[in-house]
C-alpha positions in Angstrom: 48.2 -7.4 -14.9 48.8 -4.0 -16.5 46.3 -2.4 -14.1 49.0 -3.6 -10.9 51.4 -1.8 -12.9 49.7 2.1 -13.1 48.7 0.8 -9.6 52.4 0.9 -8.5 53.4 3.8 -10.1 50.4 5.8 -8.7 51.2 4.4 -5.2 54.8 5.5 -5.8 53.3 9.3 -5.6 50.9 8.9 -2.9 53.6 7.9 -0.1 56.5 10.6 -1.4 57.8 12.1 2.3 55.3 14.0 3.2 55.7 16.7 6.3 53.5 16.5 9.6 49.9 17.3 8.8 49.8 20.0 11.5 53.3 21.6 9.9 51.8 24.9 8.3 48.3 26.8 7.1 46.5 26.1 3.9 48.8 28.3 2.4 51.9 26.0 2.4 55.3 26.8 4.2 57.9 27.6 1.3 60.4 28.4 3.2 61.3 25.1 3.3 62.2 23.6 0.2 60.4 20.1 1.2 57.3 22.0 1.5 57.5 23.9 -2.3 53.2 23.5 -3.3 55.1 22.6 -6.4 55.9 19.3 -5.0 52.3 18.7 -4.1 50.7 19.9 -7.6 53.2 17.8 -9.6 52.5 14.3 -7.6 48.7 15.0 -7.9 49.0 15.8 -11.4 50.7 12.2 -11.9 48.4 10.4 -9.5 45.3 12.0 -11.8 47.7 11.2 -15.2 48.0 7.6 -13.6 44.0 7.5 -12.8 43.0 8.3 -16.7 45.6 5.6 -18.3 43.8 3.2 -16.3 40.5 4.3 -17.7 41.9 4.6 -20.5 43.0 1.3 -21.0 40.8 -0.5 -18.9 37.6 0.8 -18.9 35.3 -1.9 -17.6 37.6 -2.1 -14.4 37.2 1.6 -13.5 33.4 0.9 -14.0 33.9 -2.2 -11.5 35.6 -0.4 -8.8 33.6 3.0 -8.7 34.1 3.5 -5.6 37.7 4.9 -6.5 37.4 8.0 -7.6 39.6 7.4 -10.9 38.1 10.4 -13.1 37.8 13.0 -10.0 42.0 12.1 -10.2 41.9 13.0 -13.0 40.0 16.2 -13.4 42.2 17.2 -10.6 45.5 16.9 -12.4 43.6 18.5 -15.8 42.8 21.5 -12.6 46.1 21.7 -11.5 47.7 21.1 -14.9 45.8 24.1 -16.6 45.1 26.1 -14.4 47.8 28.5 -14.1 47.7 31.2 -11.6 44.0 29.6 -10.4 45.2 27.0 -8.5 43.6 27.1 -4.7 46.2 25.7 -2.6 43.9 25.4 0.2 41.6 22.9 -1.9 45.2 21.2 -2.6 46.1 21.2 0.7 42.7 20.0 1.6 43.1 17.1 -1.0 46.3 15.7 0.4 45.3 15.7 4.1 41.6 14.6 3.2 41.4 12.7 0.1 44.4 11.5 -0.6 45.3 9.1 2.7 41.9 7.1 1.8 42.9 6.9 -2.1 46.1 5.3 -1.1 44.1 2.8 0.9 42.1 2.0 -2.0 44.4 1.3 -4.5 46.5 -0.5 -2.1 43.8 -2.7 -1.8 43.2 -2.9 -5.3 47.3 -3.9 -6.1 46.5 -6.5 -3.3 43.7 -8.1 -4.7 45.2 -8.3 -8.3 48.7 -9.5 -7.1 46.6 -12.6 -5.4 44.6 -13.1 -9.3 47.8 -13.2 -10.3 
């Protein structure tokens, strides 16, 4: 199924290395080059990008499976995206030690349970 295939590609994003949780303050650590917020903003911004294409193309699923927060994604990305010099790096730092471990756990399930329809 197509949905499997955003699925994968979102996934892809989610589990990039990321650095021990307790490594730095809200404020990120950029004197590593592993820790650039940059790195952060952009994977969100294609997890969010990934999120829309599937309710894009497949409405009735997102509708199905509202329990994954598909448009938040993507409001996010359209936040991070467009936002310039308003970015909050404490909400995105918030995001990926909060949000994003039990988003990864959902879609995981959800590339799971369409690999066994298939």
């Amino acid at each position: 199924m197509q949905q499997a295939h955003f699925f994968k590609y979102t996934t892809m994003n989610m589990h990039d290395e990321r650095p021990d949780p307790g490594f730095c303050d809200p404020g990120f650590c950029v004197h590593d080059e592993r820790l650039d917020p940059g790195f952060f903003i952009r994977n969100l911004e294609i997890i969010g990008e990934a999120s829309h294409n599937v309710d894009k193309h497949f409405p009735q699923f997102v509708k199905d499976h509202n329990d994954v927060p598909f448009i938040y994604a993507y409001e996010m990305r359209n936040s991070l995206a467009h936002g310039y010099f308003k970015v909050d790096l404490p909400i995105v730092w918030q995001t990926i030690q909060n949000d994003l471990p039990a988003l990864a756990s959902s879609v995981q399930g959800l590339i799971d349970k369409l690999n066994r329809q298939d």
